[in-house]
C-alpha positions as CSV (number, residue, x, y, z in Angstrom):
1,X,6.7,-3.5,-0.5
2,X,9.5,-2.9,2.0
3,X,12.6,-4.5,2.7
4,X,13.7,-6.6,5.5
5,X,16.5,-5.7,7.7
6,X,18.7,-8.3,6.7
7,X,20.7,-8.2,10.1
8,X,20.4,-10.9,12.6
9,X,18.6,-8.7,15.7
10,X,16.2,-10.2,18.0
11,X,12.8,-9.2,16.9
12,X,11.1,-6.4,19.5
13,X,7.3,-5.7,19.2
14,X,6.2,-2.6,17.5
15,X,6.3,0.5,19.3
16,X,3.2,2.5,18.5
17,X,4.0,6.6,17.4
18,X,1.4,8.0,19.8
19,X,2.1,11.6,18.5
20,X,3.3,14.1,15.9
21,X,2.1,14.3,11.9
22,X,2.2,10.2,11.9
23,X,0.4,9.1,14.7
24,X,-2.1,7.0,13.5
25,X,-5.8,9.1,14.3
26,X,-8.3,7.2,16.5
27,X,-11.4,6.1,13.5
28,X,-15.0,7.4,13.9
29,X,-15.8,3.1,14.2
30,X,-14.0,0.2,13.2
31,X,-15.4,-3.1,12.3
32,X,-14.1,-6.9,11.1
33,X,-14.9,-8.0,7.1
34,X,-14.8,-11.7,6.4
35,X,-12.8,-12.7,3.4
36,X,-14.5,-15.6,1.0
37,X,-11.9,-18.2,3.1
38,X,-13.1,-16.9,6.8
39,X,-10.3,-14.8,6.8
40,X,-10.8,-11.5,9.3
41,X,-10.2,-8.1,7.9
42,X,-9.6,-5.5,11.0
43,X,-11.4,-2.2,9.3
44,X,-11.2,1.3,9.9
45,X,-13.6,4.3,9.2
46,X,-12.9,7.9,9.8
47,X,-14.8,10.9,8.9
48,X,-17.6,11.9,8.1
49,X,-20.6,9.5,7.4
50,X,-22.5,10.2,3.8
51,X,-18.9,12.1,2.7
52,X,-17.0,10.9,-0.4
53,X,-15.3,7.6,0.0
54,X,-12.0,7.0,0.0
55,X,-10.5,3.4,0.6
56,X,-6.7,2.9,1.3
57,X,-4.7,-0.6,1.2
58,X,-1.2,-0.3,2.6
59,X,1.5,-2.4,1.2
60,X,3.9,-5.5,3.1
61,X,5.2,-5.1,6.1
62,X,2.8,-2.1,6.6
63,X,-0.4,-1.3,8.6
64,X,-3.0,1.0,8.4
65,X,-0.8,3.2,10.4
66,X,1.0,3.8,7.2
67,X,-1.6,6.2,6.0
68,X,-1.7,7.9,8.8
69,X,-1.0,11.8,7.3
70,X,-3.6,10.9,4.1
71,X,-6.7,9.8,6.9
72,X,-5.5,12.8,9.2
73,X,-6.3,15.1,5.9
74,X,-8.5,13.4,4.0
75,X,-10.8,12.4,7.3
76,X,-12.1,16.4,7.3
77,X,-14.6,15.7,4.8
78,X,-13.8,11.9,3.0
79,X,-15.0,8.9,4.9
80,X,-11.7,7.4,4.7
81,X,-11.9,3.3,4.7
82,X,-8.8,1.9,5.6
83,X,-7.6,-1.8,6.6
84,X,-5.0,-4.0,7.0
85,X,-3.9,-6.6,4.8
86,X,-4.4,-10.2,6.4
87,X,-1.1,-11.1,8.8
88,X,-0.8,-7.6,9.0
89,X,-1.6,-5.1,11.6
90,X,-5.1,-6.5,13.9
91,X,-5.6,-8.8,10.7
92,X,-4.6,-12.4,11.8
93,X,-2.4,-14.2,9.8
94,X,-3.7,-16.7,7.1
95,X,-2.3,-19.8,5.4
96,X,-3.6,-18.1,2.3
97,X,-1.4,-16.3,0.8
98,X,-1.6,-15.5,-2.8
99,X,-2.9,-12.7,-5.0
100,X,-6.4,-13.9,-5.2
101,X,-6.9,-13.5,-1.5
102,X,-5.5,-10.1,-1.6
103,X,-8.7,-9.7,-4.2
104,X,-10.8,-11.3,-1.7
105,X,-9.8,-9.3,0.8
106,X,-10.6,-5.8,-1.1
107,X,-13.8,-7.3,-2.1
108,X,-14.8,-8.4,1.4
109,X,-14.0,-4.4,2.7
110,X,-15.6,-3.2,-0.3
111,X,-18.6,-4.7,0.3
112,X,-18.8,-4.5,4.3
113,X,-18.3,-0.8,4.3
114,X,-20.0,0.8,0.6
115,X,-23.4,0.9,0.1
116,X,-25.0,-1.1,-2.8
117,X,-24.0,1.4,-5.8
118,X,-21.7,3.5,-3.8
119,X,-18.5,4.6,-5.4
120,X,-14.8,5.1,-3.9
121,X,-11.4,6.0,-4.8
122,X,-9.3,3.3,-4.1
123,X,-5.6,4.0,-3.3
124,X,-2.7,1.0,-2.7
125,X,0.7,1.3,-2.4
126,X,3.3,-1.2,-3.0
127,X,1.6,-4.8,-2.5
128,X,-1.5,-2.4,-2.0
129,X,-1.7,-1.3,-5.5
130,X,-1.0,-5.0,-6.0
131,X,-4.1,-6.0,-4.3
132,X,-6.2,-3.4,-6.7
133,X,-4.6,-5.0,-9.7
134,X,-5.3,-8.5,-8.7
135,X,-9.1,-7.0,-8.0
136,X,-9.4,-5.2,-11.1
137,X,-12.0,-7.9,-12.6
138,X,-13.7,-8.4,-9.7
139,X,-17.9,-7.8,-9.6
140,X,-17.8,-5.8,-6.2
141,X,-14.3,-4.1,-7.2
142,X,-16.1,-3.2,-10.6
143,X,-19.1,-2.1,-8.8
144,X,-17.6,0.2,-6.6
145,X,-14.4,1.6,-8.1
146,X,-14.8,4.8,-9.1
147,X,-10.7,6.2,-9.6
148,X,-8.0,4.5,-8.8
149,X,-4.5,5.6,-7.6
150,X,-1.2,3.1,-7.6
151,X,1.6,4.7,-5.3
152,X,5.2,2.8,-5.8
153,X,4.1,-0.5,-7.2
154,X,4.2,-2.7,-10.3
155,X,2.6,-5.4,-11.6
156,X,5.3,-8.1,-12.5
157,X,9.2,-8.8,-12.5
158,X,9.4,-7.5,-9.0
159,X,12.8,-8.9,-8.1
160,X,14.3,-8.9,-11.4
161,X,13.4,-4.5,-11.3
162,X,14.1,-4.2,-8.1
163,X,17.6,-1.7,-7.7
164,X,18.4,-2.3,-3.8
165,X,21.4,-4.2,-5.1
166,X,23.8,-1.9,-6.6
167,X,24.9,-3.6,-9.2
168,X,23.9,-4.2,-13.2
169,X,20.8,-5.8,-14.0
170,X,20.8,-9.4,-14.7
171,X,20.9,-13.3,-12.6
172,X,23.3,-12.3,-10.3
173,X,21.7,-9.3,-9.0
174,X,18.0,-10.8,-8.9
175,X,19.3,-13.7,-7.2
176,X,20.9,-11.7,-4.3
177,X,17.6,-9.9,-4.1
178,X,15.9,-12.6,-3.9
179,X,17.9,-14.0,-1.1
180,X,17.3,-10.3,0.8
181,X,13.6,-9.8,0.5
182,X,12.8,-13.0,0.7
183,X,15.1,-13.1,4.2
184,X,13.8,-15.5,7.4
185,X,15.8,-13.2,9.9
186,X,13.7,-11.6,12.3
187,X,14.1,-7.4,12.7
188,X,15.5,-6.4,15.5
189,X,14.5,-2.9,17.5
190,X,14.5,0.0,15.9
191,X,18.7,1.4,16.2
192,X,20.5,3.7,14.5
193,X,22.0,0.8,11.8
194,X,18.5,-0.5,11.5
195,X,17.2,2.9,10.2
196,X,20.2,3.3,8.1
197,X,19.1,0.5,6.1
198,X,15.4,1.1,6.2
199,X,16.2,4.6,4.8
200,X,18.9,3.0,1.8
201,X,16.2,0.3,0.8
202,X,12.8,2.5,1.2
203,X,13.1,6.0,1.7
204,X,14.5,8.5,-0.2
205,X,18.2,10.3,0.7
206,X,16.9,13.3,2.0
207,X,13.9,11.7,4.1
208,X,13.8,13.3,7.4
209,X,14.5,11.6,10.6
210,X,10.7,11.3,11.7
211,X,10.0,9.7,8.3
212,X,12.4,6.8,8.9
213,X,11.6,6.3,12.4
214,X,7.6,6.0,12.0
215,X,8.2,3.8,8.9
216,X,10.6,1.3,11.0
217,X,8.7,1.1,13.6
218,X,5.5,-0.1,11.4
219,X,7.9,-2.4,9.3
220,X,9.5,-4.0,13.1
221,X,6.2,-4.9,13.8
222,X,5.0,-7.0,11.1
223,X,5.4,-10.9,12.2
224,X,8.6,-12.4,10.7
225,X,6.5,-15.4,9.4
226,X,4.2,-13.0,7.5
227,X,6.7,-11.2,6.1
228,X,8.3,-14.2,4.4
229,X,4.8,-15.6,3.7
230,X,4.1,-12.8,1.7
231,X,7.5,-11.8,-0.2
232,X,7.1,-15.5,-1.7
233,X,3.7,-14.2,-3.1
234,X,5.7,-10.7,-4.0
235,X,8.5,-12.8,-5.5
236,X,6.1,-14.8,-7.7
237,X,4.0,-12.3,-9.3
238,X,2.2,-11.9,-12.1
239,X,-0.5,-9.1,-12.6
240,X,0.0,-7.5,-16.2
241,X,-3.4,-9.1,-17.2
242,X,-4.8,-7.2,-13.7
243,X,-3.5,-3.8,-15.3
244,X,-5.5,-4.4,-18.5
245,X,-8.5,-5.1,-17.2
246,X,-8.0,-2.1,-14.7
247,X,-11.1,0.0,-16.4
248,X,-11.3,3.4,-14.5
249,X,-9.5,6.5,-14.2
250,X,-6.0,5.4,-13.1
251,X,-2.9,8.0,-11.6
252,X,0.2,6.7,-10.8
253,X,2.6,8.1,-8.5
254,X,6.4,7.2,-7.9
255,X,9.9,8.2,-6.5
256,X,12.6,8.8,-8.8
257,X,15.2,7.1,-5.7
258,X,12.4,4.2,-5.3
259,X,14.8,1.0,-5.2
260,X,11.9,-1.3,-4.6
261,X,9.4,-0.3,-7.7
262,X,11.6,1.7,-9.7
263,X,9.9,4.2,-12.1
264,X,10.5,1.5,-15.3
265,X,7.5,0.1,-13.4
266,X,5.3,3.2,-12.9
267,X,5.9,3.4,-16.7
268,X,5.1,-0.2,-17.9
269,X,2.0,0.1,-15.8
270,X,0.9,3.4,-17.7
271,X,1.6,2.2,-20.5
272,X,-0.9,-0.9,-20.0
273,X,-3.6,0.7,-18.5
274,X,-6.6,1.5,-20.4
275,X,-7.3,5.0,-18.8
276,X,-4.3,6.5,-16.8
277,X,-4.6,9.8,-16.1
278,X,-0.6,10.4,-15.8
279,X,1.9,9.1,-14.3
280,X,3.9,11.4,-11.4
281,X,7.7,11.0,-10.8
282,X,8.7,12.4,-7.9
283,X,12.2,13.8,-7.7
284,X,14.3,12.2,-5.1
285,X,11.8,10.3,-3.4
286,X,11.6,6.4,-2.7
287,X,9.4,3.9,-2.4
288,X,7.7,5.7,0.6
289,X,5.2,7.6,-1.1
290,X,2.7,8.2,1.4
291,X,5.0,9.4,3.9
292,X,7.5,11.1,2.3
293,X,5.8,12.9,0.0
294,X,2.0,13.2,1.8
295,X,0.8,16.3,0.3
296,X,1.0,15.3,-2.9
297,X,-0.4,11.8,-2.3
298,X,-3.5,13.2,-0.6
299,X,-3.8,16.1,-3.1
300,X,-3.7,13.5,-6.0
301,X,-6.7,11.2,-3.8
302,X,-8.7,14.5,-3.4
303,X,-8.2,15.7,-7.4
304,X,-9.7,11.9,-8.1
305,X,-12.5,12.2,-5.9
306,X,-13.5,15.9,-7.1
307,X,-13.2,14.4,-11.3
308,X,-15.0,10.8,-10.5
309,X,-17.1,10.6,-7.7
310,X,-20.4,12.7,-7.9
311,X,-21.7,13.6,-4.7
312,X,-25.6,14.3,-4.3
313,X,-27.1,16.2,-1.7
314,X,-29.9,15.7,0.4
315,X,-31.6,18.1,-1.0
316,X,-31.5,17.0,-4.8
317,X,-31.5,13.4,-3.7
């Protein structure tokens, strides 16, 4: 979940990062799932086929290009499945909006790209690990789940949590962060004052410069009308039966300076899950996970895949 620039700029179109550590890496195919309600998944495959499976569901405002250091890694010897959420990215938008069609929409990429039986580790961040949560009783989510990691998320009590306001808990504050994520104003290019306050409300103090500038740039080009769509869902929510039912080996990572999800959530959600694995507080990092602390987020995906997903080779199959 990421917050909008609350500062009336004229919205530019999204400036792709066509190089350093988070350009996003050309896939090995793509393809298009198909939700339950006709909605169109854009899907992306890297890596090797017949490798360990890894699937990765970004959070709002976000894109695939978001886990563009974990495929980079991870793509040497995972088939990394990665998508974006519908209104997101190449997804189209959707009048559907809701946490079941963020189910349907891991369901439909489950099943388009996992063979029958085939297991993954499934990674979200933000609205991402929202999506796994909503999926969590799912048949094909069941099916094909084999680990699970949440990055900088929670499962309920959002805005109430939520520390971008700096000021005590309680109506006041939840109301005027409801009034900010929930904002209509359209971002505006990606300036010095616009990364100032994508840095106070997402990243961490001591996030460097290319950090902030590839995360702006995939937040500025998420359609205004999608953003609002889906902080309404975000504002909303309700998941704690999700986390319950969430029946596999579960890690959860978070940033100590992570105003969005702040760690009281990383530790209801341990605390509800059936089979965490631990829960990882990282020490002056935001709600960024992915991209501002990458080696650990990939290190954690690659531990999960090396405890839960057996591989067989050809010669034993």
């Amino acid at each position: 979940m990421l917050l909008p620039q609350a500062l009336g700029f004229a919205r530019a179109g999204g400036t792709p990062i066509d190089s350093g550590p988070y350009a996003p890496p050309s896939p090995a195919r793509e393809l298009t799932a198909v939700s339950a309600d006709g909605a169109r998944l854009h899907v992306e495959v890297h890596g090797p086929e017949g490798a360990p499976a890894v699937v990765l569901a970004h959070g709002w405002t976000c894109s695939t290009a978001f886990w563009a250091a974990q495929i980079r890694d991870l793509a040497a010897d995972h088939r990394v499945i990665a998508y974006d959420q519908r209104g997101h990215g190449r997804s189209p938008a959707s009048p559907a909006c809701s946490s079941d069609a963020l189910a349907d929409d891991l369901e439909a990429v489950l099943e388009a790209t996992l063979a029958p039986g085939e297991q993954a580790v499934i990674a979200g961040h933000s609205m991402g690990g929202m999506t796994v949560m909503a999926a969590s009783g799912r048949a094909a989510f069941r099916a094909h789940a084999a680990a699970v990691l949440l990055c900088s998320t929670g499962s309920s009590q959002l805005v109430a949590a939520s520390t971008v306001v700096p000021m005590r808990a309680g109506r006041v504050r939840t109301w005027l962060t409801r009034r900010i994520l929930g904002s209509r104003a359209p971002l505006g290019p990606v300036t010095p004052v616009a990364r100032r306050i994508l840095k106070y409300g997402t990243m961490g103090p001591a996030s460097a410069p290319q950090m902030i500038e590839a995360c702006a740039r995939i937040v500025h080009a998420c359609p205004r009308k999608v953003r609002h769509s889906w902080s309404q869902v975000l504002d909303l929510l309700d998941l704690d039966h999700g986390v319950r039912e969430l029946d596999v080996p579960t890690a959860v990572i978070v940033g100590t300076a992570d105003r969005l999800t702040p760690p009281v959530q990383a530790r209801a959600l341990a605390a509800a899950l059936q089979r965490c694995t631990g829960v990882v507080e990282l020490p002056g990092i935001g709600h960024m996970t992915p991209v501002e602390a990458p080696e650990l987020v990939t290190g954690t995906v690659r531990e999960l895949v090396h405890a839960h997903i057996r591989v067989v080779s050809e010669e034993s199959a």
